[in-house]
TORKOL-4160 file (C-alpha; in steps of 0.2 Angstrom, whole numbers, padded with zeros to 4 digits, m for minus):
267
<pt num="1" X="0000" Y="0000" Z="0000"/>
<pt num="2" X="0007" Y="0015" Z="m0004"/>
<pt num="3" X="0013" Y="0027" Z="0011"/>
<pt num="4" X="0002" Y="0045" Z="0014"/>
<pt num="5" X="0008" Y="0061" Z="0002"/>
<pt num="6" X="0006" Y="0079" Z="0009"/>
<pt num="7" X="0007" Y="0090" Z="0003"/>
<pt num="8" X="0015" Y="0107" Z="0012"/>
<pt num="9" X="0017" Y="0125" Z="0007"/>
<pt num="10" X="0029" Y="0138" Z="0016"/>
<pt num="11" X="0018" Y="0153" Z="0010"/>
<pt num="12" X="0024" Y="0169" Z="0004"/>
<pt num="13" X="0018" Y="0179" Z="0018"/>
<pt num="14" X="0026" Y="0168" Z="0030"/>
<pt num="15" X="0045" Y="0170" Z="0020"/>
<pt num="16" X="0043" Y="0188" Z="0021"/>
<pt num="17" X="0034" Y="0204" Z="0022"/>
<pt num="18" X="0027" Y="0204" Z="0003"/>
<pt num="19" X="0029" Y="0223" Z="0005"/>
<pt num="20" X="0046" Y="0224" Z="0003"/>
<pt num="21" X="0054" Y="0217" Z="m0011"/>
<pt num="22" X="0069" Y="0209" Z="m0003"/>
<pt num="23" X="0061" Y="0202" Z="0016"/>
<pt num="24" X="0065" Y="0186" Z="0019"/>
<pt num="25" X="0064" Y="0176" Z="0037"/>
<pt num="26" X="0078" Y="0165" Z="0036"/>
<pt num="27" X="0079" Y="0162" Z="0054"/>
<pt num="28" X="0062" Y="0154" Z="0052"/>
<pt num="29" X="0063" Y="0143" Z="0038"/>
<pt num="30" X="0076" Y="0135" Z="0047"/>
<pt num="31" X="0067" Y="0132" Z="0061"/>
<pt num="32" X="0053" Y="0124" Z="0050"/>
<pt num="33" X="0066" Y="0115" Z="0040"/>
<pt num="34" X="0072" Y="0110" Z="0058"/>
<pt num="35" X="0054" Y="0104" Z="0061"/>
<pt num="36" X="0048" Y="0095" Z="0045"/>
<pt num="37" X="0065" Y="0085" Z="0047"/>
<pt num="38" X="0061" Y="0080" Z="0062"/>
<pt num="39" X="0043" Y="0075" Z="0058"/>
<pt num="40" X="0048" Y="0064" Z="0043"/>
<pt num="41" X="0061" Y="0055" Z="0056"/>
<pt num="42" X="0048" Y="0051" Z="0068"/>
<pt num="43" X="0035" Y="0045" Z="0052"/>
<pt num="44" X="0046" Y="0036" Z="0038"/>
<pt num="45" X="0033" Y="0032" Z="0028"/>
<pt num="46" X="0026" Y="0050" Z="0027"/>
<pt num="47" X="0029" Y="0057" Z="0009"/>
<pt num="48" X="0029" Y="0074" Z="0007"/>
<pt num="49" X="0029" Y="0087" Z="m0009"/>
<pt num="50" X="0036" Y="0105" Z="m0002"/>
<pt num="51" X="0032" Y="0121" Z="m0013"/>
<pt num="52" X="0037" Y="0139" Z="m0007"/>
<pt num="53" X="0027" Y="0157" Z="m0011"/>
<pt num="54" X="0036" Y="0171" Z="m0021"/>
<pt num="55" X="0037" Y="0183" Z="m0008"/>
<pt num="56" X="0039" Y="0201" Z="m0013"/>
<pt num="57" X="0056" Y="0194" Z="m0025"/>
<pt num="58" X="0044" Y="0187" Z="m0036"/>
<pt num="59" X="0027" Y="0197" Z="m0034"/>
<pt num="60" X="0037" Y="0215" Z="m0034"/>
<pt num="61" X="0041" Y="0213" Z="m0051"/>
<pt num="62" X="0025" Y="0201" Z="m0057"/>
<pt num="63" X="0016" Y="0217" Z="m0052"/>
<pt num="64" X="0027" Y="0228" Z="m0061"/>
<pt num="65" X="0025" Y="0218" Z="m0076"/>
<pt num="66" X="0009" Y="0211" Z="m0077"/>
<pt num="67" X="0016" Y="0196" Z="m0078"/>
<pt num="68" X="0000" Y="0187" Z="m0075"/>
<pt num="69" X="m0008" Y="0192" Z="m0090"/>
<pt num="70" X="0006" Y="0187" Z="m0102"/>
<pt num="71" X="0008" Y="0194" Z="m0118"/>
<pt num="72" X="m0008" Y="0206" Z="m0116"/>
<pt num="73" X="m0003" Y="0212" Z="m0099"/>
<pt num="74" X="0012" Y="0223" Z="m0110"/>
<pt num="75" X="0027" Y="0219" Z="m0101"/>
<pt num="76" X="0034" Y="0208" Z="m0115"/>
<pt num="77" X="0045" Y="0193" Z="m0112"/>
<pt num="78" X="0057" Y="0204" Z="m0103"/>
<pt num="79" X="0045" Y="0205" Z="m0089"/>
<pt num="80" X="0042" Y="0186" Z="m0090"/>
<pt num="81" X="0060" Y="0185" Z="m0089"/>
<pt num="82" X="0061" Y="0198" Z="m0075"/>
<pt num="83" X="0048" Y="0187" Z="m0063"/>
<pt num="84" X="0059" Y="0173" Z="m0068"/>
<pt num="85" X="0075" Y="0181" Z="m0058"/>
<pt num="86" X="0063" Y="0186" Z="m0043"/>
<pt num="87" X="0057" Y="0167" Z="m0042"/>
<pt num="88" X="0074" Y="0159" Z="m0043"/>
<pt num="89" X="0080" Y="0172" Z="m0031"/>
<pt num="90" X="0068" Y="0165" Z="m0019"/>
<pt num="91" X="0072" Y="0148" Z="m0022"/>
<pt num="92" X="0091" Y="0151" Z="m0017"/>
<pt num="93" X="0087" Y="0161" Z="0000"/>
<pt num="94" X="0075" Y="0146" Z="0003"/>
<pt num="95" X="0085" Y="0132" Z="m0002"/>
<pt num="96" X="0100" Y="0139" Z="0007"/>
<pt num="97" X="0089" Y="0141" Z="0024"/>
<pt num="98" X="0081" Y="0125" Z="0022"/>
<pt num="99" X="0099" Y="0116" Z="0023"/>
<pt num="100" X="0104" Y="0126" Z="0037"/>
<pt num="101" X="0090" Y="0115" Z="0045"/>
<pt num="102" X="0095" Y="0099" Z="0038"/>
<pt num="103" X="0082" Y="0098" Z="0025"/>
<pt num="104" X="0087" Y="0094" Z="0005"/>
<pt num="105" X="0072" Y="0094" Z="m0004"/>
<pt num="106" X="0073" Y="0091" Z="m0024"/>
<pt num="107" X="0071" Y="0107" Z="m0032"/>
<pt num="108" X="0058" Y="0103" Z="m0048"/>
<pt num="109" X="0056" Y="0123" Z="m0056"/>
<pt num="110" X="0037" Y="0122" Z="m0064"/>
<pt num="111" X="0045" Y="0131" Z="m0076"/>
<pt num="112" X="0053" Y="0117" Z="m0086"/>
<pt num="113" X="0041" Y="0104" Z="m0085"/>
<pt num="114" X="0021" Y="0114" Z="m0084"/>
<pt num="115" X="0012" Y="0122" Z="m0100"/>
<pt num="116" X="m0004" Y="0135" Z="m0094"/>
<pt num="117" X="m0018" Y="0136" Z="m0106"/>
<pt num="118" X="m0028" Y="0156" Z="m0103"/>
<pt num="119" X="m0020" Y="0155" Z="m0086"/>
<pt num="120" X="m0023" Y="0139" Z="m0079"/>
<pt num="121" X="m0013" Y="0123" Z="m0078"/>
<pt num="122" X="m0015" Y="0113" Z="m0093"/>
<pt num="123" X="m0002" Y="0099" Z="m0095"/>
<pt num="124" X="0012" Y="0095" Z="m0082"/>
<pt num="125" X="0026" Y="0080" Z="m0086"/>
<pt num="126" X="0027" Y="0071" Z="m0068"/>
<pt num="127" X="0040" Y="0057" Z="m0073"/>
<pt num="128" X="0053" Y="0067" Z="m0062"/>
<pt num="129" X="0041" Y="0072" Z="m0047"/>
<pt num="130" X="0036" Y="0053" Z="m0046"/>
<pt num="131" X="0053" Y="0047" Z="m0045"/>
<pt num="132" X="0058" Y="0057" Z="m0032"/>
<pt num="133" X="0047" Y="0054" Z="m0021"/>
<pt num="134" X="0047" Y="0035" Z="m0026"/>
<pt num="135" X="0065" Y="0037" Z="m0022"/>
<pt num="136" X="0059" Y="0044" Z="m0003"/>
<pt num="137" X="0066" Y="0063" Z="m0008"/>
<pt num="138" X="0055" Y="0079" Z="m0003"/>
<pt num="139" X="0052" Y="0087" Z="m0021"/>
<pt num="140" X="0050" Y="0104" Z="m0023"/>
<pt num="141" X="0041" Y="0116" Z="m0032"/>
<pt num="142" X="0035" Y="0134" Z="m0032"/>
<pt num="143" X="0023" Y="0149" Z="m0040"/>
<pt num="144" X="0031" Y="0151" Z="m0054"/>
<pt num="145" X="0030" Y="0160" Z="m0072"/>
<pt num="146" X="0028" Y="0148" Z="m0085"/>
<pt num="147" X="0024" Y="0147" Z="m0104"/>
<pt num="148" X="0006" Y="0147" Z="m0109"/>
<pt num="149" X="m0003" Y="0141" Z="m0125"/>
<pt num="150" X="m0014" Y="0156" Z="m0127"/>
<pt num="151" X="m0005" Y="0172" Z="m0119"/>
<pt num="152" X="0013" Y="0167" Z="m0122"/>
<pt num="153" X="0015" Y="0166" Z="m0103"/>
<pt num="154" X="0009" Y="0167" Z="m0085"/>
<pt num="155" X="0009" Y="0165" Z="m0066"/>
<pt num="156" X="0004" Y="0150" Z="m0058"/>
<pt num="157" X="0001" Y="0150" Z="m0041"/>
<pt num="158" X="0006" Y="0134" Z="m0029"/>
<pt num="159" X="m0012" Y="0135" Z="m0022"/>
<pt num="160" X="m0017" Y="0131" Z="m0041"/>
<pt num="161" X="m0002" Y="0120" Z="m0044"/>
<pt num="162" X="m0009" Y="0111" Z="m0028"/>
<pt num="163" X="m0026" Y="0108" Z="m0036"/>
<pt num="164" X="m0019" Y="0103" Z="m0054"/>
<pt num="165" X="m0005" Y="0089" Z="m0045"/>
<pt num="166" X="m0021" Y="0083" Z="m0032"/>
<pt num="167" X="m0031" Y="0076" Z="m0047"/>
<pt num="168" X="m0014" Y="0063" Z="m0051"/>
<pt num="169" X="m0006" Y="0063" Z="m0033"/>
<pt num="170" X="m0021" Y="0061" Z="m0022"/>
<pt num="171" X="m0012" Y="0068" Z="m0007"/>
<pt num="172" X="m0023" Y="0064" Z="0010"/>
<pt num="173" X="m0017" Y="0082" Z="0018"/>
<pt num="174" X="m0014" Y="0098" Z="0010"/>
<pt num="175" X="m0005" Y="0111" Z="0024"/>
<pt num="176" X="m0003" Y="0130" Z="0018"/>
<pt num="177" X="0008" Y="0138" Z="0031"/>
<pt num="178" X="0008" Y="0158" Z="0032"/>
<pt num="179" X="0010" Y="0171" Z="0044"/>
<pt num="180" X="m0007" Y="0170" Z="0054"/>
<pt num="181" X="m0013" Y="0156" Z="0063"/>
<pt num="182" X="m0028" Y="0151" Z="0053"/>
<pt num="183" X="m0042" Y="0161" Z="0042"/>
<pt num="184" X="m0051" Y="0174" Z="0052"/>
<pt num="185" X="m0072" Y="0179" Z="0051"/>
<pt num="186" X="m0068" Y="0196" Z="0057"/>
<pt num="187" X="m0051" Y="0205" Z="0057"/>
<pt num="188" X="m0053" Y="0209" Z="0074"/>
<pt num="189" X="m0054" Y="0189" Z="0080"/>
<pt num="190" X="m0044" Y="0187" Z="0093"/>
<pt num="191" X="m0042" Y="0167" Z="0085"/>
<pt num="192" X="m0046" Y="0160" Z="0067"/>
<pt num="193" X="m0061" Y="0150" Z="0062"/>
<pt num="194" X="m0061" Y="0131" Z="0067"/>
<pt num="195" X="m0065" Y="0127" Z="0050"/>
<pt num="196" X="m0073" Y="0134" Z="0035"/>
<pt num="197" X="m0089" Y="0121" Z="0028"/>
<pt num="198" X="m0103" Y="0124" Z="0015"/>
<pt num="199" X="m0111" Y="0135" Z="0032"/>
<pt num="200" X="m0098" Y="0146" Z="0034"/>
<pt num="201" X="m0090" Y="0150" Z="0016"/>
<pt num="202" X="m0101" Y="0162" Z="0011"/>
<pt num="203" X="m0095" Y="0174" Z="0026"/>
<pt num="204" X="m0078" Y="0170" Z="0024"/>
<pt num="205" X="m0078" Y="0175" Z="0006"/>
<pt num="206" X="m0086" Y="0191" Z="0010"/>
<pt num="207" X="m0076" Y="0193" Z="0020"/>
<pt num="208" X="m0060" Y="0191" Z="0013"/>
<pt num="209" X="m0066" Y="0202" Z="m0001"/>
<pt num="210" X="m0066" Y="0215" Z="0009"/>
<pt num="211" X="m0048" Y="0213" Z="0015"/>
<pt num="212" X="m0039" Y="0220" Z="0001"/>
<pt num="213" X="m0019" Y="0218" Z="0000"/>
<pt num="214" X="m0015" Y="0227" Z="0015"/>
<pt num="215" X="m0002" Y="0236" Z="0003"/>
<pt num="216" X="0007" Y="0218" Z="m0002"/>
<pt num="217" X="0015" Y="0212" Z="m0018"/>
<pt num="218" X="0003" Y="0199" Z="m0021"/>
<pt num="219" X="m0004" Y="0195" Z="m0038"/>
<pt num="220" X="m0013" Y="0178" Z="m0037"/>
<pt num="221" X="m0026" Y="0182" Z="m0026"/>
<pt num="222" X="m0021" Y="0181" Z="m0008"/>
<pt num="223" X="m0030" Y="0171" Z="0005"/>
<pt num="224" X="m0047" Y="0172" Z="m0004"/>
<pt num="225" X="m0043" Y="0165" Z="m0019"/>
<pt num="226" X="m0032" Y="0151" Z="m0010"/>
<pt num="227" X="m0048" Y="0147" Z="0001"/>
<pt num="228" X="m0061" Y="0147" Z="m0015"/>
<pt num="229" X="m0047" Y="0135" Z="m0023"/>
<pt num="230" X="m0043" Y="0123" Z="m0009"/>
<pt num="231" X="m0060" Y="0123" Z="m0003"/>
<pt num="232" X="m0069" Y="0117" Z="m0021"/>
<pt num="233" X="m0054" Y="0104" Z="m0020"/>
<pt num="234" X="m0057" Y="0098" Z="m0001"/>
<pt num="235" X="m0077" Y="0100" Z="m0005"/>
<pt num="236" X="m0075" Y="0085" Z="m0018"/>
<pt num="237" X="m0079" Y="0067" Z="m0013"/>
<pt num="238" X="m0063" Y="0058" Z="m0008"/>
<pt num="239" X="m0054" Y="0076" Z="m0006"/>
<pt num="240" X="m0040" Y="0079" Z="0003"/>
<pt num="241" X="m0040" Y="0086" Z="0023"/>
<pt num="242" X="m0033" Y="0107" Z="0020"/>
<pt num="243" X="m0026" Y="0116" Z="0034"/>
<pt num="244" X="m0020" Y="0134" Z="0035"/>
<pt num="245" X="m0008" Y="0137" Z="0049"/>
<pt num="246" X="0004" Y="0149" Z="0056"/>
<pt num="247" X="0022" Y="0144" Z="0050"/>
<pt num="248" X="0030" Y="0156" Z="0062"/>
<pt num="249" X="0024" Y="0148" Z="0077"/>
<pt num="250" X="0037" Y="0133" Z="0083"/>
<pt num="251" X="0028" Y="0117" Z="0085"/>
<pt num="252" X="0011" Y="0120" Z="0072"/>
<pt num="253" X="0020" Y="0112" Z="0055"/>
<pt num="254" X="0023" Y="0095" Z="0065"/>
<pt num="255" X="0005" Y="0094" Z="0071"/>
<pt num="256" X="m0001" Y="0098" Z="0057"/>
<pt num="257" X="0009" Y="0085" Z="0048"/>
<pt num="258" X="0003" Y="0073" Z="0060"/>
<pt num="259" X="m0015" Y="0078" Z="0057"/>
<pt num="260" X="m0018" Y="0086" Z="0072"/>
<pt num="261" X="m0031" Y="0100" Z="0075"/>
<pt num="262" X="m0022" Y="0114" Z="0071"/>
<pt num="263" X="m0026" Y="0130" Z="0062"/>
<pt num="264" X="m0042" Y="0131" Z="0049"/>
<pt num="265" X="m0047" Y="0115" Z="0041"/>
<pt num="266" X="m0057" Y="0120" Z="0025"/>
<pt num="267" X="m0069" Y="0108" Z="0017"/>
């Protein structure tokens, strides 16, 4: 029988403050790296598929660009190529602190192995994913700009990576750590919804509707259109459990990598 897959995110928001172009918590990557080590150690069978955010390195000049909307947005392919740098910026500055944490995931760039088709993932080659985590490696992946059929090229973001990979992996969890401990009803909640279901959507989408950017590089969406996403995917028969947690507090990525209730479950 083959062993759980989980898949995790380390969200932007939790890498760095998305508005300023070059944050990034190094210190706490580590400490997570430090943590997800630790929890594959004390569960061997668990396999895990690790993606990361942009950050403000990537979304700064996505924004800049209009990198989103490809060829139509108007910043050409030297805007493509400019989100490009941001993104692989990002992948040094987490690689580098994941190691310092004794983790060594398999870095698989979306942009050499997905095609988009209007913005939306269309087709993905997952012969190398599969191996490596046949092999028991950690692959990983990241939002990312890649070619698309239609515009020339776009973004994709890990939340709709996540959705696109589910339909061939079948993970059982999907964990999306940011800077906040779960998904809030009011700004003001003093703690996050318990979990979001078919009676408490409506409000949170309202809700998040409302909350704009906050003044962040952001151009997929931000948590509203990560919780539409995740929770059509959770929502489906079979789906997988989704959590939102704080990836700056010590001790929440391991429970929720062991299924504990942590955070927001959606769906």
């Amino acid at each position: 029988m083959t062993a759980p897959l989980i898949f995790l995110k380390l969200g932007g928001s939790m890498l760095g403050d998305k508005r300023r172009q070059n944050s990034f918590r190094a210190q706490a990557v580590t400490r997570a790296a430090r943590e997800i080590a630790a929890a594959r150690t004390a569960r061997p069978a668990m396999r895990l598929l690790l993606a990361h955010g942009g950050g403000g390195a990537a979304h700064f000049p996505a924004r800049r660009y209009r990198t989103r909307e490809g060829l139509p947005g108007g910043g050409g392919w030297e805007g493509f190529c400019a989100t490009r740098r941001g993104v692989m910026t990002m992948n040094r500055r987490v690689l580098e602190a994941l190691a310092r944490g004794g983790l060594h995931p398999v870095l698989l760039s979306p942009s050499a192995q997905a095609l988009a088709d209007r913005g939306r993932p269309a087709r993905w080659d997952l012969t190398v994913l599969r191996h490596a985590l046949a092999a028991g490696q950690i692959p990983l992946i990241h939002g990312d700009a890649v070619l698309d059929a239609r515009l020339g090229f776009t973004i994709l973001s890990t939340e709709e990576m996540f959705v696109h990979l589910a339909k061939a992996l079948r993970p059982t969890r999907i964990v999306l750590a940011c800077d906040v401990e779960g998904v809030y009803l009011d700004p003001g909640d003093a703690v996050p919804l318990p979990r979001i279901d078919r009676r408490t959507i409506a409000a949170v989408r309202r809700t998040l509707a409302r909350a704009g950017s906050g003044g962040a590089a952001d151009v997929t969406g931000r948590m509203a259109a990560k919780v539409d996403r995740l929770y059509a995917l959770a929502a489906r028969p079979g789906g997988p459990e989704v959590r939102v947690v704080s990836g700056l507090k010590p001790g929440v990525l391991p429970a929720a990598l062991a299924g504990e209730d942590v955070g927001t479950r959606i769906g």
